[in-house]
C-alpha positions in Angstrom: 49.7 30.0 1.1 46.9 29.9 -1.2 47.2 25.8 -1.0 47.2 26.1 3.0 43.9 28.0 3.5 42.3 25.9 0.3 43.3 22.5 2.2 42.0 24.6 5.9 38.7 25.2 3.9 38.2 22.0 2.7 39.1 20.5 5.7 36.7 22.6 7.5 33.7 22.0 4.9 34.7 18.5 5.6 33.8 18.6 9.0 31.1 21.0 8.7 29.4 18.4 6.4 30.3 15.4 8.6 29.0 16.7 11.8 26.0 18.2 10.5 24.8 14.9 8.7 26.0 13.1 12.1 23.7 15.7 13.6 21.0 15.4 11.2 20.6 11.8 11.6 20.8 11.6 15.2 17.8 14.2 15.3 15.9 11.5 12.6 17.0 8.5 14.7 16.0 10.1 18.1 12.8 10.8 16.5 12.1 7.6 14.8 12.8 6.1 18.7 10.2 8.4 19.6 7.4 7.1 17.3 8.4 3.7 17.9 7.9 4.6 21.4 4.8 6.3 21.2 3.3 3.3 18.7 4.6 0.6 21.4 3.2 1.9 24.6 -0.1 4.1 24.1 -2.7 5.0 26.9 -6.4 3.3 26.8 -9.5 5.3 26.8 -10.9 7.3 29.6 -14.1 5.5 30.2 -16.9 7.1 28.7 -14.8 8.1 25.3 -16.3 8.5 21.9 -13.8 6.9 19.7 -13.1 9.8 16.6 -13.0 8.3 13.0 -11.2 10.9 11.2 -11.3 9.9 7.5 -8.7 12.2 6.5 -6.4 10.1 4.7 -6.1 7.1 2.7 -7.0 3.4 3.7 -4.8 0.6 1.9 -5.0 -3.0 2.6 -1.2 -3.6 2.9 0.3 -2.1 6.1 2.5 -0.1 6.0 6.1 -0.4 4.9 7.1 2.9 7.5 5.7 6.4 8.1 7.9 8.6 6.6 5.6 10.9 7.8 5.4 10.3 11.0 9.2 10.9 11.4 9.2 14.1 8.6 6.1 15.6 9.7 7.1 17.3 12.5 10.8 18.2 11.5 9.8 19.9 7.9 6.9 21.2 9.7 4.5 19.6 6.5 0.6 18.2 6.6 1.4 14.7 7.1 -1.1 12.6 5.9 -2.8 9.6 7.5 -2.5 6.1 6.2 -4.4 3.7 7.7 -4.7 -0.4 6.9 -7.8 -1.8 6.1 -7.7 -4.7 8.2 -6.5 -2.6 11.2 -9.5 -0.2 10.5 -12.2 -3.0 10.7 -10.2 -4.6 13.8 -10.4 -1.4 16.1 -13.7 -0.8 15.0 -14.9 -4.3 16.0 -12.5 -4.2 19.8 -14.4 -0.7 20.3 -17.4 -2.2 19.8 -17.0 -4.0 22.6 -14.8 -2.3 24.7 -17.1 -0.8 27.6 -15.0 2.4 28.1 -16.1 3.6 24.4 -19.6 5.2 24.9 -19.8 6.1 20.8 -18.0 6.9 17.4 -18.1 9.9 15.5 -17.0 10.3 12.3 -15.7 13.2 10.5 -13.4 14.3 7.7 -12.8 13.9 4.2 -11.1 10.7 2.6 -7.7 11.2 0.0 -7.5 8.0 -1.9 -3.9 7.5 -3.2 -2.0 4.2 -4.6 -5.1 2.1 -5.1 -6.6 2.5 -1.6 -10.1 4.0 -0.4 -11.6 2.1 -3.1 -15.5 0.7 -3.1 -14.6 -2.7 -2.2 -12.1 -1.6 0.7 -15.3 0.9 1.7 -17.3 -1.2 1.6 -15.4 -3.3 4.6 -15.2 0.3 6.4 -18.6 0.6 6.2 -19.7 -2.7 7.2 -17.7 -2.6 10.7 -19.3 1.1 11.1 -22.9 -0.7 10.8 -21.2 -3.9 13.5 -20.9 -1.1 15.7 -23.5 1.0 15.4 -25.5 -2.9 16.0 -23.6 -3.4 19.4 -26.0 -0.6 20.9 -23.7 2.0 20.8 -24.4 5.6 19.0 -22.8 6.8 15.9 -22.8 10.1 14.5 -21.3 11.4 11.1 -20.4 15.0 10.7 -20.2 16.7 7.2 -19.3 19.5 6.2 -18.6 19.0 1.9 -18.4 15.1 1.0 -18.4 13.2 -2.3 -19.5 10.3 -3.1 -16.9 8.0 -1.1 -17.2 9.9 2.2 -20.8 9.7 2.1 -21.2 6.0 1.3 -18.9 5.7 4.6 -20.8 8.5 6.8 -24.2 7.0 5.8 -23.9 3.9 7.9 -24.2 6.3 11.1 -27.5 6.2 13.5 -27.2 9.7 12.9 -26.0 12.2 10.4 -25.3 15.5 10.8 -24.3 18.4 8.0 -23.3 21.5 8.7 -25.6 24.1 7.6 -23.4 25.3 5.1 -22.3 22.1 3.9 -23.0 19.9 0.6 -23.3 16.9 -0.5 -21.7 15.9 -3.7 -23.5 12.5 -5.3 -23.8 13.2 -9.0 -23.3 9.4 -10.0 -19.8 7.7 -10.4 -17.9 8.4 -13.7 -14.5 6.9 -15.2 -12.9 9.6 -17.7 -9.8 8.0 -19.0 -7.0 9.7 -20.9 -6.1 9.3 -24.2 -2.7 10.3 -25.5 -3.3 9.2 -29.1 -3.3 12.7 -30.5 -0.2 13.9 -28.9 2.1 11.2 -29.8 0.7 11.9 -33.4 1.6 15.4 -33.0 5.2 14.5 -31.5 6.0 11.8 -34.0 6.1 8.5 -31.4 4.4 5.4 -33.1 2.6 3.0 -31.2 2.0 -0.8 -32.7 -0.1 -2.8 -30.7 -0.7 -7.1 -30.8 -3.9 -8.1 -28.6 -6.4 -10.8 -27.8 -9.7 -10.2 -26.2 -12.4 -7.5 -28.0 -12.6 -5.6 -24.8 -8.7 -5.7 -23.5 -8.8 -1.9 -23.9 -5.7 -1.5 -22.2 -3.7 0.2 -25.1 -6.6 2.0 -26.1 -5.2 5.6 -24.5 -2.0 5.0 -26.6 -3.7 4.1 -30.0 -7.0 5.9 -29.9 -8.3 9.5 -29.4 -11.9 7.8 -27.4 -13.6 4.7 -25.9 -14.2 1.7 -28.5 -17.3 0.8 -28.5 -16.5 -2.6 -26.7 -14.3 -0.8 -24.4 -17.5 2.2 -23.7 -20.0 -1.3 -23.0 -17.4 -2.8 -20.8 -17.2 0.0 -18.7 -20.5 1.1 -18.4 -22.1 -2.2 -17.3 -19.1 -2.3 -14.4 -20.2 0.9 -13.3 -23.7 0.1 -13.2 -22.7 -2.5 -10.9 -21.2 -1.0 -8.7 -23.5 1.8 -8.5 -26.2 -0.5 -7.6 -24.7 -2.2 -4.7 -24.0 1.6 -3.4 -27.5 2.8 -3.7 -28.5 -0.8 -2.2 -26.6 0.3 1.1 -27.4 3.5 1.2 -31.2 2.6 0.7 -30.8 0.4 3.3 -29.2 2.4 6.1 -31.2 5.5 5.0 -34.4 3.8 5.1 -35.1 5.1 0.8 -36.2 3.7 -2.2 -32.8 3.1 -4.5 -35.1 5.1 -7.0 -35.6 7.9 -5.3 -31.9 8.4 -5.0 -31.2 8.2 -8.4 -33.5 10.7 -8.8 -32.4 12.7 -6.6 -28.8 12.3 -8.2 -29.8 12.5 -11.4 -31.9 16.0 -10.7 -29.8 17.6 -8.2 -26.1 16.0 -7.6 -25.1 18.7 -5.6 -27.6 18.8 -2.8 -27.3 21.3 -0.1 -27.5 21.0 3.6 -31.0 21.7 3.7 -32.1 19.8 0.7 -29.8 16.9 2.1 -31.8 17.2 5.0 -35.3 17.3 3.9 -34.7 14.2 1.5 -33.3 11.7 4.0 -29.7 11.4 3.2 -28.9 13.7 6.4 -30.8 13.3 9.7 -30.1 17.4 10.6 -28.0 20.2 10.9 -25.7 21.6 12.9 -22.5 23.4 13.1 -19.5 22.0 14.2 -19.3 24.1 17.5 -22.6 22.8 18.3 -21.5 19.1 17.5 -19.1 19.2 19.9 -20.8 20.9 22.5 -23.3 17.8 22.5 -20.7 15.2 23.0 -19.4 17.2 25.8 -22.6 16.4 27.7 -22.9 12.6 26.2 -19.0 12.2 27.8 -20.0 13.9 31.1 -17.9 17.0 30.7 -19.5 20.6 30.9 -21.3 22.0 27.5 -19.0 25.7 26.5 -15.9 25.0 28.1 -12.9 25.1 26.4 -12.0 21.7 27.5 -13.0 19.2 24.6 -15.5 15.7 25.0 -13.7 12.6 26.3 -12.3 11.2 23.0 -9.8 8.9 21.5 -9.0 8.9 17.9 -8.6 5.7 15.8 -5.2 5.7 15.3 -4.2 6.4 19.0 -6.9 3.4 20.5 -5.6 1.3 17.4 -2.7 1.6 19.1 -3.4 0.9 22.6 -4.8 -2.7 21.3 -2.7 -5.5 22.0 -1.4 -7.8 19.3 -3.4 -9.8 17.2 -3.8 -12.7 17.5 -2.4 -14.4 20.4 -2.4 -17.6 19.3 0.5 -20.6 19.0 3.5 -19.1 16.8 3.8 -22.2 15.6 0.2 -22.1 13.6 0.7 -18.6 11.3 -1.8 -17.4 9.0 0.4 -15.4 6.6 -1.3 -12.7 4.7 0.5 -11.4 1.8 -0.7 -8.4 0.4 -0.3 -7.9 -4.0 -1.2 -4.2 -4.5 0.0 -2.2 -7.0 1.2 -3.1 -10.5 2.5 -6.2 -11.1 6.1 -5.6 -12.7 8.8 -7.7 -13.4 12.0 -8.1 -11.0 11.8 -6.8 -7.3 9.8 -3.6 -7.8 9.4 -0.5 -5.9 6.9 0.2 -2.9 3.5 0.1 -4.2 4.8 -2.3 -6.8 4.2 -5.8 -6.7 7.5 -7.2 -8.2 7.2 -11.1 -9.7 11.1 -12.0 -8.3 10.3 -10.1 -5.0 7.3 -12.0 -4.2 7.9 -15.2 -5.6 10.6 -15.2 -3.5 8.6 -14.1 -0.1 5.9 -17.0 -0.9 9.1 -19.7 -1.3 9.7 -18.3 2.2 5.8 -18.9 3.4 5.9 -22.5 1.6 8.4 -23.9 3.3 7.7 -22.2 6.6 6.6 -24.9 8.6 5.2 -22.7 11.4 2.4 -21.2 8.3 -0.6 -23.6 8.0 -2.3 -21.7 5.9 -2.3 -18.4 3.2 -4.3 -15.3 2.1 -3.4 -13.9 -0.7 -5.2 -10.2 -0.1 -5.1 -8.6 -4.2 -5.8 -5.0 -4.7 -3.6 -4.4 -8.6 -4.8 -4.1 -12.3 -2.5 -6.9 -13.2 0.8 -6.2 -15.5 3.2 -8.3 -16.5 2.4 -11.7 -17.6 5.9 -12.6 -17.1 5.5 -11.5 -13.1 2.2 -13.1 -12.7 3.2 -16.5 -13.6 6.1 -16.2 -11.8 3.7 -15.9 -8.2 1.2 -18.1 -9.7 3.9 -21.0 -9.5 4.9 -20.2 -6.1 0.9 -20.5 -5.2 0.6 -23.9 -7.1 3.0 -25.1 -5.1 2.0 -24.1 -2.0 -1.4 -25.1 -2.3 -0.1 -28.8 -3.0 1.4 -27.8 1.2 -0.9 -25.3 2.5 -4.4 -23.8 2.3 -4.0 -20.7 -0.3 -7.2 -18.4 0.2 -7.8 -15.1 -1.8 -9.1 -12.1 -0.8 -10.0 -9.9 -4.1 -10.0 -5.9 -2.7 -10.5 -3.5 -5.3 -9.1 -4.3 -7.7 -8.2 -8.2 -9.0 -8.1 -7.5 -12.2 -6.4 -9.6 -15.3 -2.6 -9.9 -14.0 -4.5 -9.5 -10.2 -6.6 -12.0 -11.3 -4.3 -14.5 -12.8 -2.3 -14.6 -9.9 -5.7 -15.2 -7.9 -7.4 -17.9 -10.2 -5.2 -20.7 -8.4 -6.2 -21.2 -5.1 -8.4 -23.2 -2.8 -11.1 -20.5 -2.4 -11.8 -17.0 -3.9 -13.3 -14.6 -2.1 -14.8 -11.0 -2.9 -16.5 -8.0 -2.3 -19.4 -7.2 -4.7 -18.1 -3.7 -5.9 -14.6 -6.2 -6.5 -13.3 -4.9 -10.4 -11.9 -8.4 -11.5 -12.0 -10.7 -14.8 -10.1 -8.7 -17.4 -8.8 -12.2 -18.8 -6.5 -10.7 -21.7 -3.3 -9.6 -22.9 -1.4 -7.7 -25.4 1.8 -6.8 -26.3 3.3 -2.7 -27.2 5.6 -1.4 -29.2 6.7 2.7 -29.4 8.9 3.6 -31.5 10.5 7.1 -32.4 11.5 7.3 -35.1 9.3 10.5 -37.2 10.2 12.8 -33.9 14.2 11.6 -33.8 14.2 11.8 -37.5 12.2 15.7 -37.3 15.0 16.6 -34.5 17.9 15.5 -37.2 18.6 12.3 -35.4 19.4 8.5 -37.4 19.8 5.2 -36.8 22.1 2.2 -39.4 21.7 -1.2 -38.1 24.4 -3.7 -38.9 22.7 -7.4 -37.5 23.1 -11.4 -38.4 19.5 -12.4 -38.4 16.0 -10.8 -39.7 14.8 -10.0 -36.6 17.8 -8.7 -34.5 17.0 -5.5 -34.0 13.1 -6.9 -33.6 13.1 -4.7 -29.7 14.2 -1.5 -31.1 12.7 1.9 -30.9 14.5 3.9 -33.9 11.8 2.4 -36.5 8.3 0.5 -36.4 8.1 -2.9 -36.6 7.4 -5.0 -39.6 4.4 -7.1 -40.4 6.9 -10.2 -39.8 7.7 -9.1 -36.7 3.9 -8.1 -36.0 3.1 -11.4 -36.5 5.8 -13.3 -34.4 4.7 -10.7 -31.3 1.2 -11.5 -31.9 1.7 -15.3 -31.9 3.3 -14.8 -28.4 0.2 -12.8 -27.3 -2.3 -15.7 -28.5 -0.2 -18.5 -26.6 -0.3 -16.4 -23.6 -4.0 -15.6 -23.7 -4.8 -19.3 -24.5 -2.4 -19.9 -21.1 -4.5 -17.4 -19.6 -8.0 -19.3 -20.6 -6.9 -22.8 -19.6 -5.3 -21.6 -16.6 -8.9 -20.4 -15.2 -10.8 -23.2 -17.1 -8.5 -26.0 -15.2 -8.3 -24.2 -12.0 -12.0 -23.0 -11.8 -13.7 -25.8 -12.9 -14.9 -24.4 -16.1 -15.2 -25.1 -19.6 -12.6 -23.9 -22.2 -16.0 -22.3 -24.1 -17.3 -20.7 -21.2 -13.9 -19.1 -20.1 -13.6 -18.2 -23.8 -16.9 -16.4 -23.6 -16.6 -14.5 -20.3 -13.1 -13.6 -21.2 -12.1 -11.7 -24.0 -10.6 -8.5 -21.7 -14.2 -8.0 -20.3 -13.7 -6.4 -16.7 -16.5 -7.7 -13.9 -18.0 -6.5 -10.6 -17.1 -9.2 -7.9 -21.2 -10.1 -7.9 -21.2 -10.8 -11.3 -17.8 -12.6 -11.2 -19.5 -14.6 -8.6 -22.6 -15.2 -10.9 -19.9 -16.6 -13.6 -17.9 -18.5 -11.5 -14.8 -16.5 -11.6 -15.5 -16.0 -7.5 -16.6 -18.5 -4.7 -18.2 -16.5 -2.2 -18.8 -12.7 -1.5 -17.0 -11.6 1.6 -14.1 -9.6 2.7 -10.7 -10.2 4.1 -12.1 -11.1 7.4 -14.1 -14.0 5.8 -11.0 -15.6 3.7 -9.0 -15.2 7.4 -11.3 -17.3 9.0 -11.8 -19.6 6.0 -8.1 -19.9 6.1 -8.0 -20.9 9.6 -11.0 -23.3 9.6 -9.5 -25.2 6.4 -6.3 -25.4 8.0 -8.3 -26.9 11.4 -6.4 -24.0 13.9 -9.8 -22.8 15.3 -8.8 -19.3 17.1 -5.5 -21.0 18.2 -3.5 -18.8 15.2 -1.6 -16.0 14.4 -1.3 -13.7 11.7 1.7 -12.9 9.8 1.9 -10.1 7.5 3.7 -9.7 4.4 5.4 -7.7 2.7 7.8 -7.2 5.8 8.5 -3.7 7.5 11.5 -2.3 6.7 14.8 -2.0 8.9 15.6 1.5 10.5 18.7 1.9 8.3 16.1 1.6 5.2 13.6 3.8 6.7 16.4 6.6 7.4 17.7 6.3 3.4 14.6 6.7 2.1 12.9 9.7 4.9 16.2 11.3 3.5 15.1 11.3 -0.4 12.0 12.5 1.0 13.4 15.9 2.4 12.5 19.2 0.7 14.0 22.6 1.8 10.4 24.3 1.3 6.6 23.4 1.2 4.9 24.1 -2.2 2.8 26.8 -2.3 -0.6 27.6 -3.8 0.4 27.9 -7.5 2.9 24.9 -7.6 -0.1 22.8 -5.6 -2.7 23.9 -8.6 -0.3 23.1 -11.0 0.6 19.1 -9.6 -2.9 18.7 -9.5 -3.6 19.9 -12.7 -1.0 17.4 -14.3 -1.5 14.7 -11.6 -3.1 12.8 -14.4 -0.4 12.8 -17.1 2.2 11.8 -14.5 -0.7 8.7 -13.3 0.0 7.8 -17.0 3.5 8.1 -17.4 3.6 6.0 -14.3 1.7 3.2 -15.8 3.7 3.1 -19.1 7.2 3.0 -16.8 5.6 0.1 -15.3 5.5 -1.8 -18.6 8.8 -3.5 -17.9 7.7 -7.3 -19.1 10.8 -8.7 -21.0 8.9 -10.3 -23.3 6.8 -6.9 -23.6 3.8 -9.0 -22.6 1.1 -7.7 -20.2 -2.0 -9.0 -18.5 -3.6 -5.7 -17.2 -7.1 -4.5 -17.0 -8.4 -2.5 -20.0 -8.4 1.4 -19.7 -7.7 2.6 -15.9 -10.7 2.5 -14.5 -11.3 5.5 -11.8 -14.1 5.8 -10.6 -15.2 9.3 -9.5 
């Protein structure tokens, strides 16, 4: 009897478990239709519409691989957070421009960088299609409320900005505060043994050292200085003030409230929010006080209602292959840019007939020297086939920039972090903390060097030097690879190397960049060196994924309860020991070889 009701329970469980995953992914699949739906067919304006900016989110060049958001969002009931692609940004902003049923913009909200995106040089795109349309004729108004640095360098290309009363502004100067985890891995009994060329490849410093090197503090100071002088050069210029009196202002204040804000030019006046939206009421023809809202369409919703882009022949493709993220070794995760995966994606393009031409769009810190020759080939051979343009976002920075340095024409945006010509090589080994925990290793082997990869003991000056003479061949690759393919001299790639990271406008000063420009410029340099005029279309890599891989993954992403206050205060407080950990999982070169830029540079 017992058996009989054991196999009628598990029977039932059975079932139970069956029908309600059946159940569970028909709800996810109805819904995914849904959002297809909704992204497929999507009203136009009413005419007369301000089109709403929200910057609430984060703004990546690579689109896209799905929403899990979109599909979880309303089932777990979670904030879902906006992800918008650069190129798509700058493409709605310049189709409202002229689109006679938008009367305006207005832009509000507060940016959430995340995975390399909302950096200066994407911004700096945003912005520059903000001022496009504020030069069509058309008004545009910024509300803040409390904005740092990278909201306002967006909001301050508006005709006219607007802070609420009780808002701030926070511009206290950028700053880059790396982590070093020296001291701990001392205090835990992990030894790290380091082979490197280049005085400023400062990479390993947060594993070796308990501060900045000297070279590494110079490095990074002179790249900030850069970039924070082609921020105060726009801002002065679409604020109608002195770069000096900024700085000042910075340098005095930082944290300049709405009245202050006001008085010195960076805001035009204030005003609450209520009182905001009651005067694009009467801009949009509706009735100031009512509860209905102005006639509006947000960005993602008009993005939507645009029709594909472009139009042209199928036969002449522009493909636009997007390397952001660390470079790592094999096929790599999203947000990875893995040396087999896209190698294999650019054999694809190359012998795609139908693609005339490439852009390579590179927002990563480099990685694995293994993974970036392994794209750099494909790219050598399809130049000899194809035009291969680069677009430099962010970040094109050692590994980013070694995969860049062959191609028929660099471009990049002047707050670009790129250069970082360098490697080195890492070894950790355990030994002190396994050895304190009661733990041993023997090693029986047939050579000197058999055991040379492992992690029960540090390595010997033999094996030192046989690492380091792999490091110095790869470096010397490294130099003559952008000597031969930028024109350059072996003693002047020798000089500008070294690890030293550059803003794009110096890298263009040195010859490391052709022109300043972003990834609409390399587009159209694309198309007019492979002679398609306008008659083109863009193709976009890395592909979207299917709906069965979009369901597997939504389903890792489930959790049976939001976090709550404490648990939030707590991820945020570790979020930068986890950004670490992240980095040194990503070391995965087989040779243990890695071309990355020197201490991660985050600029704040």
């Amino acid at each position: 009897m017992k058996s009989f009701f054991g196999s009628l329970l598990g029977t039932l469980t059975g079932l139970f478990l069956f029908f309600g995953g059946l159940f569970l992914c028909g709800i996810i699949f109805l819904m995914a239709m849904a959002a297809i739906g909704r992204r497929n067919v999507a009203p136009g304006p009413e005419s007369g519409s301000y089109l709403v900016f929200d910057l609430s989110g984060n703004i990546q060049d690579a689109p896209a691989e799905f929403d899990s958001n979109a599909f979880l969002g309303p089932l777990m009931g979670g904030e879902r957070q906006q992800t918008f692609q650069l190129r798509q940004v700058t493409r709605t902003l310049r189709a409202a421009a002229r689109d006679s049923r938008i009367a305006g913009l207005f832009v509000t909200g507060n940016l959430r960088p995340g995975n390399y995106g909302s950096g200066f040089g994407a911004l700096k795109e945003v912005r520059a299609a903000i001022l496009a349309f504020g030069a069509s004729g058309k008004p545009v108004i910024a509300y803040l409320k409390e904005v740092n640095t990278r909201d306002y360098f967006v909001a301050s290309a508006a005709r006219d900005v607007v802070i609420d009363p009780y808002g701030m502004i926070v511009l206290p100067g950028l700053a880059s505060q790396p982590l070093f985890m020296a001291g701990a891995f001392e205090k835990f009994g992990v030894g790290v043994q380091v082979t490197r060329v280049g005085k400023y490849k400062s990479a390993i410093e947060p594993y070796t050292r308990k501060d900045l090197s000297p070279e590494a503090r110079e490095d990074l100071q002179k790249l900030l200085d850069d970039l924070w002088a082609d921020l105060l050069r726009d801002v002065g210029a679409s604020r109608h003030l002195r770069t000096a009196d900024i700085q000042r202002l910075v340098d005095t204040e930082g944290l300049i409230p709405a009245k202050r804000a006001v008085a010195c030019k960076l805001a035009d006046r204030l005003a609450y929010r209520d009182e905001i939206i009651d005067e694009l009421k009467v801009k949009t023809g509706r009735v100031k006080g009512t509860k209905e809202s102005f006639k509006q369409i947000d960005l993602a919703a008009y993005m939507r209602s645009l029709p594909a882009t472009p139009s042209g022949s199928w036969k002449n493709g522009i493909a636009v292959v997007y390397a952001e993220g660390d470079i790592v070794d094999g096929e790599g995760q999203s947000g990875e840019v893995g040396g087999v995966r896209f190698a294999r994606e650019l054999r694809r393009i190359r012998q795609d007939d139908s693609i005339k031409a490439v852009v390579l769009r590179v927002n990563s810190p480099g990685g694995s020297a293994t993974a970036s020759e392994e794209i750099q080939r494909e790219l050598r051979l399809t130049m000899a086939k194809k035009p291969v343009i680069v677009s430099m976002g962010t970040l094109a920075a050692s590994g980013g920039y070694w995969i860049s340095t062959y191609s028929h024409r660099i471009f990049a945006e002047p707050t670009t972090i790129t250069g970082s010509i360098g490697v080195y090589g890492m070894a950790f080994n355990i030994q002190q903390l396994a050895n304190g925990l009661g733990f041993t290793w023997d090693t029986v082997k047939t050579g000197k060097m058999g055991d040379v990869f492992t992690i029960s003991r540090p390595k010997t000056e033999a094996e030192l030097a046989v690492i380091q003479k792999q490091v110095d061949w790869i470096y010397d690759e490294f130099v003559g690879k952008v000597a031969d393919a930028r024109k350059l001299g072996r003693a002047k790639v020798q000089e500008i190397a070294q690890g030293r990271v550059w803003s794009g406008a110096e890298a263009k000063k040195l010859g490391l960049v052709d022109e300043i420009g972003g990834l609409g410029n390399a587009i159209a340099y694309a198309a007019a060196q492979a002679r398609l005029g306008s008659d083109y279309r863009l193709v976009e890599y890395p592909r979207k994924r299917a709906l069965g891989e979009i369901i597997g993954e939504m389903m890792k992403g489930i959790s049976p309860e939001q976090a709550d206050d404490d648990s939030a205060r707590v991820k945020r407080l570790l979020a930068p020991f986890q950004a670490e950990l992240k980095i040194l999982l990503r070391h995965n070169d087989p040779q243990g070889l890695y071309a990355r830029m020197p201490v991660t540079v985050e600029v704040q």
